[in-house]
C-alpha positions in Angstrom: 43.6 -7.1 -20.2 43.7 -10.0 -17.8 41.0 -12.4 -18.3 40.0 -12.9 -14.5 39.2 -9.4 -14.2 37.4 -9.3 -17.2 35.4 -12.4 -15.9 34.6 -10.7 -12.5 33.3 -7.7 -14.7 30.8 -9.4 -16.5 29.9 -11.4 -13.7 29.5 -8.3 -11.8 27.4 -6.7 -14.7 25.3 -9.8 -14.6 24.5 -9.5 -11.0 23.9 -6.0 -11.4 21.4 -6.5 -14.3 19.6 -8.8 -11.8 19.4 -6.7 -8.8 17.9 -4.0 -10.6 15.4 -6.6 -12.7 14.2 -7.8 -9.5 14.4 -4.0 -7.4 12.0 -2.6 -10.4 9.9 -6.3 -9.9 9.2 -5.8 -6.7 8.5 -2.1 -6.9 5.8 -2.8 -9.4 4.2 -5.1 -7.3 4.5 -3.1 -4.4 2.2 -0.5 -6.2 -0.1 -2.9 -7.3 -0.8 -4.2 -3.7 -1.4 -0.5 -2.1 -3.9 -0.2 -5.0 -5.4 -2.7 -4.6 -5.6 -1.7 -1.2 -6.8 1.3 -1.5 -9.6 0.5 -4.1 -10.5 -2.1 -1.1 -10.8 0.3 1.8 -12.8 2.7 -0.8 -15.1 0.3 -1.6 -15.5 -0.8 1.9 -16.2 2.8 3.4 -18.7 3.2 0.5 -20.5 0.2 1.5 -21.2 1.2 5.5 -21.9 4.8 3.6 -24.8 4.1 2.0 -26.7 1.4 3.7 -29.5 1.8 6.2 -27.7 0.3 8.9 -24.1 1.9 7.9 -25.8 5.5 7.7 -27.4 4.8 10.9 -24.0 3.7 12.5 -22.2 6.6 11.5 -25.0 8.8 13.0 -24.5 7.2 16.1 -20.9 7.2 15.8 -21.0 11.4 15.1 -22.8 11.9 18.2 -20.7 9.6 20.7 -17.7 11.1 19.5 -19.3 14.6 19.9 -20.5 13.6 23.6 -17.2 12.3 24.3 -15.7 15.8 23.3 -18.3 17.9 25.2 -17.6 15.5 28.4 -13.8 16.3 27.7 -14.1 20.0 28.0 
């Protein structure tokens, strides 16, 4: 076998290796950012859920929105 094939095979097997190392790396961290996201938002919504002035301001929110609908018709 000649040798400078065989060395662009390994070297090509390296590189290979690495791409997929850093594919699965960043696909992994991908996940763990939307999570962490999510748990965010979730923990934001139930926040302006259940205070006073949240459960207020979604009241008010209902009704414009049902206004704006009944003005729309």
């Amino acid at each position: 076998m000649d040798v400078g094939k065989l060395l662009k095979q390994t070297q090509d097997q390296s590189l290979y290796t690495n791409w997929q190392g850093g594919i699965f790396a960043l696909e992994k961290i991908k996940s763990m950012i939307v999570a962490s996201i999510d748990a965010e938002i979730f923990k934001l919504k139930n926040l302006s859920n259940s205070t006073d002035i949240g459960k207020t301001m979604n009241r008010v929110a209902e009704k414009t929105n049902e206004d704006m609908r009944k003005e729309n018709k």
